[in-house]
C-alpha positions in Angstrom: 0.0 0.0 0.0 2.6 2.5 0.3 3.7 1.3 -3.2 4.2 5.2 -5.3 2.3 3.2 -8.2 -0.4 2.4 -6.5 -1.1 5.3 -4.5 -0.6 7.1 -8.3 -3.4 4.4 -9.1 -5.7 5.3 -6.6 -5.1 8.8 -7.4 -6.0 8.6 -10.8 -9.3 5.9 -10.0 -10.3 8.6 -7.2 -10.0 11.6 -9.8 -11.5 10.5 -12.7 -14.2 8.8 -10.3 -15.3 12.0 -8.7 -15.5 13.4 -12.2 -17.8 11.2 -13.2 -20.1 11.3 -10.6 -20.0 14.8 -10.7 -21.0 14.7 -14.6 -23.7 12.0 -13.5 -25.6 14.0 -11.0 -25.5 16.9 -13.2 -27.0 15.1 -16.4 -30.0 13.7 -13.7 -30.6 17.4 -12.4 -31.2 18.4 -16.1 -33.6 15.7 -17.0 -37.5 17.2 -16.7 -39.1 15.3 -13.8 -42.8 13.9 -13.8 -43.9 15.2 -10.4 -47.6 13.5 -10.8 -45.5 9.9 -11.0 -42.3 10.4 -9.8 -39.6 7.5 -10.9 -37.8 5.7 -8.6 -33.9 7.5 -7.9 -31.6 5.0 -9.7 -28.7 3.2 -7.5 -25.1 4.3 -8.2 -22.4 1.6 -8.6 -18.6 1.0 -9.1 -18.5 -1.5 -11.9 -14.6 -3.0 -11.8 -13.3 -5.9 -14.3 -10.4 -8.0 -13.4 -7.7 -9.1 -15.8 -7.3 -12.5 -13.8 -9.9 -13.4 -12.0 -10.2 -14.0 -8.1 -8.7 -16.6 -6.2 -9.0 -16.8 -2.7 -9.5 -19.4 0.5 -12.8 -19.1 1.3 -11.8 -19.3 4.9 -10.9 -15.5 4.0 -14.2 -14.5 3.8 -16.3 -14.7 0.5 -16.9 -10.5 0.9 -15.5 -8.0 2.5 -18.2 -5.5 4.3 -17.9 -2.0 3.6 -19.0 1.0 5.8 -20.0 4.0 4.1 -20.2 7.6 5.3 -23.5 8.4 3.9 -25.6 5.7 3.7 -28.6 5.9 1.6 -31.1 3.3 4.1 -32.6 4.6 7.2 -35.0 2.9 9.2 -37.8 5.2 7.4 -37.0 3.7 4.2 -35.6 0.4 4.9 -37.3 -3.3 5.9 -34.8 -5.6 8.2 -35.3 -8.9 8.1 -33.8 -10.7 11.5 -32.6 -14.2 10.8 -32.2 -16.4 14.1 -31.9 -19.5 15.8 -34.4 -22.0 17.1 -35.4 -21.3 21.0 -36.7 -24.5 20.7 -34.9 -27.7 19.6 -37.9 -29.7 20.4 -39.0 -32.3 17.8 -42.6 -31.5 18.5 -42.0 -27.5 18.1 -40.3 -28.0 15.0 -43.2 -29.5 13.8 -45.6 -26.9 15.4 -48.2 -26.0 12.6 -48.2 -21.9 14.7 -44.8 -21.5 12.7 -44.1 -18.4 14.1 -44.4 -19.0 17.5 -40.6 -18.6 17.8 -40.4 -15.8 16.0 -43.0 -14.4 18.4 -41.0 -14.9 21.5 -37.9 -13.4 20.2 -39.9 -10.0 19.1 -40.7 -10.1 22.9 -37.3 -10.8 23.9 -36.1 -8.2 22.0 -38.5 -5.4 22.8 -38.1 -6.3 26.3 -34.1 -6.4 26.6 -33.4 -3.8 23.6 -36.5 -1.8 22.8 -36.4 -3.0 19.3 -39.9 -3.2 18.3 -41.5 -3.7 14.9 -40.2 0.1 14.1 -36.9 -0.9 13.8 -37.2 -4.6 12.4 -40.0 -5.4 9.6 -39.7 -9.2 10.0 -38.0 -12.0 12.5 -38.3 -15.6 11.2 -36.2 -18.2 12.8 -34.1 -21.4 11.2 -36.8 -23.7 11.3 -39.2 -21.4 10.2 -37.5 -20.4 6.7 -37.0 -24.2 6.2 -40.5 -24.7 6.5 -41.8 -21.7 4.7 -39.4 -20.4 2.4 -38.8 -23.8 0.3 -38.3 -23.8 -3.5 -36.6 -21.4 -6.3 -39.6 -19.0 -6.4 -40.2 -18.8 -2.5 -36.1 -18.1 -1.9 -36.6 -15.6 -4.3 -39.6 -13.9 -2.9 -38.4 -13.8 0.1 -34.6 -12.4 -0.7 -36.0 -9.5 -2.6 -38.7 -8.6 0.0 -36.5 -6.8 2.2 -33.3 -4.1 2.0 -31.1 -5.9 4.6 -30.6 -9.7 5.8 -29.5 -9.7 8.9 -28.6 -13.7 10.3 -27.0 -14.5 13.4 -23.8 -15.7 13.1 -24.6 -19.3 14.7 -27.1 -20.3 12.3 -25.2 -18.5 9.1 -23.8 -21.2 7.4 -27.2 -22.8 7.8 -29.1 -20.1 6.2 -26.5 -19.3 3.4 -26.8 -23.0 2.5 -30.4 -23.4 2.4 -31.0 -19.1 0.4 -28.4 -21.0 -2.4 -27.7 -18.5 -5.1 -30.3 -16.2 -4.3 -28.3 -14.8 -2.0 -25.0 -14.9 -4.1 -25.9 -12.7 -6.8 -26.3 -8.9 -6.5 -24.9 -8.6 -3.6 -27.5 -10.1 -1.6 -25.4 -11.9 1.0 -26.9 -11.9 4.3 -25.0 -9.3 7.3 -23.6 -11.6 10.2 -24.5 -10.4 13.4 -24.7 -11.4 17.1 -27.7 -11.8 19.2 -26.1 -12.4 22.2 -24.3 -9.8 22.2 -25.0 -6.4 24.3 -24.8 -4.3 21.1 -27.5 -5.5 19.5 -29.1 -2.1 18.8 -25.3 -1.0 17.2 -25.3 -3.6 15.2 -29.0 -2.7 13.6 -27.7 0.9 13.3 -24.8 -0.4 11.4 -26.3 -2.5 9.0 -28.0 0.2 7.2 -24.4 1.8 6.5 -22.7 -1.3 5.5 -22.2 -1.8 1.5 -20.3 -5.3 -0.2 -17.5 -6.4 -2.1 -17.4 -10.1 -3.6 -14.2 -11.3 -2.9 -15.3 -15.3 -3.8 -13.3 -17.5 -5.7 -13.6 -17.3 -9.4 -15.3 -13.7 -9.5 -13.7 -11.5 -12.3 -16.5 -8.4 -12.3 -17.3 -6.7 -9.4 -20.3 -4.2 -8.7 -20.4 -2.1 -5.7 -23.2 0.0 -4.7 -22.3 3.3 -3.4 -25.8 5.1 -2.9 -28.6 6.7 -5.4 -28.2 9.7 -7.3 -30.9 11.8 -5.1 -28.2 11.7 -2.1 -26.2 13.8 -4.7 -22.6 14.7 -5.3 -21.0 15.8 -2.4 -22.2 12.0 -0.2 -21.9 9.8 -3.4 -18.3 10.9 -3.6 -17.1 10.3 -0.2 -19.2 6.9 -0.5 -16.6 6.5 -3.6 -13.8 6.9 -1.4 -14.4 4.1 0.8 -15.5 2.1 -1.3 -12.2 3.1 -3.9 -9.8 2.0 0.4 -11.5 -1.2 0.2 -11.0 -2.2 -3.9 -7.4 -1.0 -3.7 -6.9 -3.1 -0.3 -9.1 -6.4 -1.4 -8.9 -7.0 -5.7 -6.9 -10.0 -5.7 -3.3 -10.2 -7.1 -3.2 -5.9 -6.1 -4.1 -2.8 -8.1 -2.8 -4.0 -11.3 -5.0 -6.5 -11.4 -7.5 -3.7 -12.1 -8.5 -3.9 -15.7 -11.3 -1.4 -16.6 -13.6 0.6 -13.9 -17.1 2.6 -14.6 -19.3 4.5 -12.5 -23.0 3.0 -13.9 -26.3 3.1 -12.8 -29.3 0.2 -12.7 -29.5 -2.2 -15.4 -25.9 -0.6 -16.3 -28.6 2.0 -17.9 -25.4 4.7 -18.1 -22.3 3.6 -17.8 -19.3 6.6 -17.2 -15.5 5.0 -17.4 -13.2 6.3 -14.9 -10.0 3.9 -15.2 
């Protein structure tokens, strides 16, 4: 890292990246806006492309999880979705047809030892519960896409990421690890929101990193740039000069801006 190439790299990456987001926010100020149906703000990604592609031990960690300055979900705008274990190992409660019963007693654990209430979480469903309801393709689907952020307690993760499959491979949909018996449970919710990811698995040669929406404007997007520009230059495998192309774009790669 303190490699004069790199840091000239970066430089360069940072420069021409702030440009283009600059150029990017101007072009959506300019475009006339339908105030009777307003259109949905489109995400902002870094789009990078490797010359080699990645090869790294799993035990490493499949992403890496980026925090953000300016995040662009807040509980106002955001569903969590609380992943956790069984309370009950019981042969006859897994079989329970009231599914949710678990899922029940943890909302009341939580509201009673962290004030979390249904303000700050949308949904809780425990292990046996997802392998009950949430079954085939469609339903793993279904339920991936139905809320912003996954949050699944670290015992039980392996078990969850297993069972999701690829729904929760692609897009950076990977489920946020977190501890729920731990005493900073509320931190941990509050951090979720400004946490962003970079796919570090084996075999990846195109990454996509969201960095916000273009209605959080230049000034956040471009500090969200920054930390998202620490982690590439710290993470792509094989080092900076594995770096091939890079492009600010936007959903469904609908504008597509190089930088590097």
């Amino acid at each position: 890292r303190g490699d004069p190439k790199c840091q000239g790299a970066k430089f360069e990456f940072i420069t021409q990246g702030k440009l283009a987001l600059k150029s990017l926010v101007s072009q959506d100020k300019k475009k006339p806006k339908n105030k009777l149906f307003p259109e949905e703000s489109s995400g902002v990604y870094v789009d990078v492309k490797y010359k080699l592609p990645a090869f790294v031990r799993m035990s490493n960690g499949a992403r890496k999880l980026i925090e953000i300055p300016f995040p662009e979900r807040n509980p106002s705008n955001s569903s969590v979705c609380l992943i956790l274990p069984d309370l009950s190992h019981n042969e006859l409660d897994k079989k329970n047809p009231d599914v949710d019963k678990g899922a029940r007693e943890w909302a009341d654990i939580l509201r009673d030892k962290f004030g979390i209430t249904g303000h700050d979480v949308s949904k809780i469903v425990t292990l046996n519960q997802l392998k009950r309801e949430v079954r085939d393709q469609k339903t793993k689907r279904e339920f991936v896409q139905a809320y912003d952020i996954l949050l699944v307690d670290r015992s039980i993760f392996g078990s969850i990421v297993y069972h999701l499959g690829r729904e929760v491979q692609i897009g950076g949909r990977l489920p946020i690890p977190f501890k729920i018996t731990a005493r900073n449970v509320p931190e941990q919710l509050k951090k979720s929101y400004r946490l962003t990811q970079m796919d570090l698995r084996s075999g990846v040669g195109n990454l996509k990193i969201r960095i916000g929406n273009l209605t959080q404007g230049n000034t956040q997007l471009s500090a969200n740039f920054v930390a998202v520009t620490d982690a590439i230059f710290a993470y792509t495998p094989f080092g900076h000069k594995n770096i091939k192309t890079a492009q600010i774009v936007t959903d469904q790669n609908a504008i597509q801006l190089p930088l590097y």
